[in-house]
Every structure is written in structure tokens, then in C-alpha cells.
C-alpha positions, 0 to 999 in steps of 0.5 A: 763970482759964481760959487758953481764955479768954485765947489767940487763934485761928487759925482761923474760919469767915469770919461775915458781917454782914448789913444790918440788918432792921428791925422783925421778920423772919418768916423773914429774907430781905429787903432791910434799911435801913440805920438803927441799931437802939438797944434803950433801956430794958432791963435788960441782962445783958451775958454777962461777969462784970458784974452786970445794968446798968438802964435800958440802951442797946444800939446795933447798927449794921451788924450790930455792937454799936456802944455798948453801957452807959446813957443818957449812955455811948451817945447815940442817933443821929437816924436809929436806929430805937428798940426800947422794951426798958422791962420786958425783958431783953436779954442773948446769944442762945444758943449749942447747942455740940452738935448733928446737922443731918443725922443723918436726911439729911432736909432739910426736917427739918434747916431746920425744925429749925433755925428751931425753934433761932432761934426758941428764941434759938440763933443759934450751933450746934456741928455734932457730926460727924454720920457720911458728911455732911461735905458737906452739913454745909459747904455748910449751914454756907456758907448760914448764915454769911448772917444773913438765913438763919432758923437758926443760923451753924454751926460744923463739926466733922470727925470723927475715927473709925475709917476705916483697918485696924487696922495703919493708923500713928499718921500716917495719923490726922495725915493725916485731920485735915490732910485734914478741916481742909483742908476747912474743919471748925472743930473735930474730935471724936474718935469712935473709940478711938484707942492713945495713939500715934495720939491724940498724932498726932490732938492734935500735928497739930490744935494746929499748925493751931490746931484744937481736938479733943473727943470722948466719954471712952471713945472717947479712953480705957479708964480715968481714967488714960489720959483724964488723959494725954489732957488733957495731951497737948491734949484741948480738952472731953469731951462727956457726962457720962453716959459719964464712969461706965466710967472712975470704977470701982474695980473695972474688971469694972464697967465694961460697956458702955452698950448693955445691956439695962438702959443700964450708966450707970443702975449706973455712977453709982451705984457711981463712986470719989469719989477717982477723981472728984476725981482726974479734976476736978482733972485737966481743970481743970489742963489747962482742959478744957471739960465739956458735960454734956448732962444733958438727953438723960438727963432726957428718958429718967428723965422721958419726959413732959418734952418734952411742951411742946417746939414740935418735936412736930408737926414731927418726921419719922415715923422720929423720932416712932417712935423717941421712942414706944419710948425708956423706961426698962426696967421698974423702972429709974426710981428708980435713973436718978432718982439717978444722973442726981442723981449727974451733976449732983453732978458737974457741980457739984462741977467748976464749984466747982473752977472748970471750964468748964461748956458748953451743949449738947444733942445733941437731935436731937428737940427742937431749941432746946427742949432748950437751955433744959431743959438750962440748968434741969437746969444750976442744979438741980444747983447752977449759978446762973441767972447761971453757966447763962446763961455756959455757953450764951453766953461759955462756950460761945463760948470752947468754940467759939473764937469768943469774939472774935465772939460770946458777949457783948454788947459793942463790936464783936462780931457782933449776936447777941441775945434780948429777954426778956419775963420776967427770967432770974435770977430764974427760968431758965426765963424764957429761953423768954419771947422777944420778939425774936431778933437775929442779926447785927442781923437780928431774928425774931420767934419765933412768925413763925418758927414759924408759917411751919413746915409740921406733918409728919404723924404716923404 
């Protein structure tokens, strides 16, 4: 169905196979033997449209699914090291397609961080082009391709925005996505408005090196119209659901802006066109755009106690847990959010049914990993099966990323990256926190070492 889904890429981010780490790794880092490890026993949900196969045999060897099936597929070689998977569930590690490593340029927030993410089951991220860090991102980026690195391997976004005057040509804009691929960015994300003439510029240049590009809709367009032209012309996904609201009204005087003092989406979706909402579904599933929702940023907003649980809290930095204190809802709000953020569900559910690609992403900043798992929840209360969910944040979200040949399933020759769970996921979704054991290129961690390991920040 999906065209993404079927053509190849041409240009990766080089991953490494680490030697195997046996038994438990508290943080990664050492020398590892270099016997197989077979996961025997388990029932296992592999990330294709296969259903659940019983009593599995996963064989990694050198960091690579080396068989993968039942008892008699996969014959286990004297010198494997046996995982007893009886009772769990092995299925992808997750894959946060949108995140900011270092939005707060602090770095022991951005590597605590990130073991709260593998700790969490995340062993790929999509860095979201976070402004002015380029850089540090790369270089994080280079550091993490090592599976004994305890967070995951990222995938670098450059970032399109507005850096010239306004008389700047349609090809400097080809010029700046020349320059970021050349550095090494493995996708663009548009962050600024662009004419039609300069986005075409941005796509066509992009295309030629086999990037893709994505971005927020009203940074790409003014009306429905305009983001429908987007998507014929390349535009690979659409980031947040919530921005979505300006470009569905009837009357454009509604459209707002969403820094209101009462956030303008809380409105918006209530007053959406339904003829401008099929007109849109239907255009991103013609042109295979992938949606990443990210309902849960606005959940946390409509449920501010909802982080409660999230294992980040002691680790936040001062600036951060300042800012959560005073991220509410203005007065008299909650009700109408409650059904707005409903109607974003409706949405995401509605796209799905016409067979759009739906993908996992959080943009959490305060509750790295934490957020992926609620995300997944708020994806099958809006109608999503537990099984569909798990896809967004595996296969799904690795064909966002482009690493489909990599990544995103269990399956002969693909890079080890998967979660044994102690509780089983399609009977209830959040049973994905309930993780025993992370493998990342074969390398695994066990996620109460990784996070005992975390040093607490103090509160202000």
C-alpha cells in the first residue's frame, strides 16, 4: 500500500554492530564475548503484519538477527548463550521519531536523558532539528552509532528555517539543504514559511540526494489548499496533529495564531470543516505522507497530572521543572481542550481508516521514553489496535525514518534492536513499559541498572 514502504534509500547514516554483550549491561561499555545469544521460549510479535508466533527462537549473532521462527526453523548452536523468554514477550525496540537532544544545551540532561529513552525500550531516535545545534547533535549522533553507547542511535534532522532576508531566491534555499546534507543530516524538517517557489526549490534539491523533508503544516502552508500542493510536490510527513486546526476552517478569520492567551487550538478543533478534513486525509494518502500526531504533549496539557509516573521527574534540570509548575491550561479551559484533543484523535483515526501512515513520536522534552509509551496509549484510545500502535513505533516509524532495511522489525539481517516484556502488549498497551530486557545491536540493558546508574538533579 504504502510506496515508502517499497523504495529504496539512498542515503544512511553508516550503523555499527557492536559485539554482543552477554547477560546484562548496566550502562554498556565493555568487552563482549562473542557467543550467540538465542531468546527461546517467548511469544514473539515480530513488527510485520505476521500475528504473534508461540514458543519463538530469536538468534542474534554479531549484533544481527541471525534466525528468527520456531524450534525446528532455528536450531541453536552449541555455544549460544540461552535467554529463557517462557512467559515474555519479544517484540522491536521502539523507535521516538521526534525528539530534541539539545534543546536546553545542557549535556548531562541530554545523556540522562537518553538512558531514561533505552531504558524505556527507545533504541532509535529522530532528532527534530533543535535551532543553532547542528553540531553537537552530529557529533552525539557519531558517538551513538556504538551500540555500547547507553541511549539511542540518532537520526539527524537539518533544519530548514528562515536564515536569509526576505529577497533571498528560491535557490539559496536549494543551496542551504546542499550545505546541511553535506554535513551529514539524514532528513530536513522545514521550520519556517516558505513561497511555493522556494518549498519547491527545498523538496526538488532534497529528492535529487534522496533526503526526506517534513515539517509543522502551517510552516509549509496558509490554508489546506496550499498543504495539499506541498504534498504532490514531495513533502514526506506532517509533524503534530494539533497544528493541523488553522488550515481546516471554513472561515479563514479563525484561523488565529496558536500563541493566544488561551492556546487558539483548544477553538480550532472544535470548529474544523469535516469536507476540508476528508479533502485533506485523502490528499496525504495519495501522496503516502506520513502523520506523527504527537497527541501526547497535548494530553499532558488537558491532564497535567498525568506525568506523575514518568521516571524523568527526579532527573529534570531546575529550568525545566520550572517551566512544567506553570504549563496549564488557562482557567475554564479543560472541557473544551478535553474535546478537542477527542477530535485530534477522531482525526488520527479517521487517516488510519483511509490507510495512512501513522508514526510514533513524542517531541517530549521533560519525559524522555515515558512519553513514548503514553503516546502509543492515547494512539489506541483513539481507535488504533494495540497491534497497529506497536507498528507506528516500530516498522512504521522506521520506513518514516528510512531505515526500514535496518531497523523496525525482528527479522534475518536487520540490526539487533529489541524489548523482552514481561506482560503481554496486545492485551493491554501499556504493558510496553513492563521491560526486562533492551537489546540494542545485541548489546542488552537491563532498564532498572540504567537507571539506577542516573544521578537525581536537584529541585529548585
Amino acid at each position: 500500500m504504502y510506496q515508502r514502504e517499497t523504495r529504496s534509500r539512498t542515503h544512511f547514516r553508516a550503523l555499527t554492530a557492536a559485539p554482543l554483550l552477554l547477560g546484562v549491561a548496566c550502562g554498556g561499555g565493555s568487552s563482549a564475548p562473542p557467543e550467540p545469544i538465542a531468546v527461546v521460549g517467548s511469544v514473539l510479535i515480530d513488527g510485520t503484519m505476521q500475528g504473534p508466533l508461540s514458543d519463538a527462537v530469536v538468534l542474534v549473532r554479531d549484533g544481527r538477527f541471525e534466525c528468527v521462527g520456531d524450534r525446528a526453523s532455528c536450531p541453536l548452536p552449541p555455544d549460544a548463550r540461552l535467554i529463557d523468554g517462557t512467559g515474555h514477550w519479544v517484540l522491536p525496540a521502539f523507535i521516538d521519531t521526534h525528539v530534541h537532544l539539545w534543546w536546553l544545551q545542557d549535556s548531562v540532561w541530554t545523556a540522562q536523558a537518553q538512558v531514561l529513552r533505552l531504558a524505556a525500550g527507545i533504541t532509535t531516535v529522530r532528532e527534530m532539528a533543535s535551532a543553532h545545534q547542528l553540531s553537537a547533535v552530529l557529533a552525539l549522533a557519531q558517538r551513538a552509532q556504538n551500540d555500547s553507547y547507553p541511549g539511542p542511535r540518532i537520526f539527524v534532522s537539518g533544519r530548514v528555517a528562515a536564515r536569509f532576508n526576505r529577497d533571498s531566491s528560491a535557490a539559496t534555499f536549494g543551496r542551504l539543504v546542499t550545505e546541511l546534507i553535506e554535513r551529514g543530516v539524514d532528513g530536513l524538517k522545514i521550520k519556517t514559511h516558505l513561497t511555493p517557489d522556494r518549498l519547491a526549490s527545498v523538496l526538488e534539491t532534497a529528492e535529487g540526494r534522496g533526503i526526506d523533508v517534513y515539517g509543522h503544516a502551517p510552516d509549509v502552508a496558509t490554508n489546506a489548499q496550499e498543504l495539499e500542493a506541498a504534498f504532490r510536490m514531495g513533502l514526506d510527513g506532517v509533524n503534530h496533529v494539533v497544528l493541523l486546526a488553522p488550515l481546516l476552517q471554513t472561515d479563514k478569520g479563525q484561523s488565529g495564531s496558536m500563541q493566544n492567551e488561551r492556546p487558539a487550538w483548544i477553538d480550532l478543533w472544535r470548529t474544523i470543516d469535516p469536507a476540508l478534513e476528508d479533502r485533506l486525509i485523502a490528499a496525504m494518502v495519495a501522496e503516502d505522507v506520513w502523520l506523527e500526531p504527537t497527541l501526547v504533549g497535548v494530553y499532558f496539557q488537558v491532564n497535567p497530572g498525568a506525568h506523575a509516573g514518568a521516571p524523568a521527574l527526579p532527573y529534570l534540570p531546575a529550568e525545566m521543572a520550572a517551566d512544567l509548575a506553570g504549563d496549564t491550561l488557562p482557567s475554564g479551559s479543560a472541557e473544551a481542550a478535553a474535546e478537542s484533543l477527542k477530535r485530534m484523535g477522531e482525526f488520527v483515526d479517521r487517516f488510519k481508516a483511509r490507510g495512512g501512515m501513522v508514526v510514533v513520536g513524542t517531541d517530549q522534552l521533560e519525559y524522555p521514553g515515558f512519553g513514548l509509551h503514553e503516546e502509543m496509549a492515547l494512539l489506541v484510545g483513539a481507535g488504533l489496535t494495540p497491534s497497529e500502535a506497536l507498528r507506528a513505533a516500530t516498522s512504521k516509524a522506521a520506513f518514516a525514518l528510512g531505515w526500514q532495511d535496518r531497523v523496525g522489525t525482528i527479522e534475518v539481517g536487520k540490526v539487533a534492536d529489541m524489548v523482552i516484556l514481561t506482560s503481554d502488549p496486545l492485551a493491554d498497551i501499556r504493558n510496553t513499559r513492563d521491560i526486562r530486557l533492551v537489546f540494542k545491536g545485541g548489546v542488552a540493558y537491563d532498564p532498572g541498572e540504567l537507571v539506577a546508574g542516573l544521578v537525581p538533579r536537584v529541585s529548585p
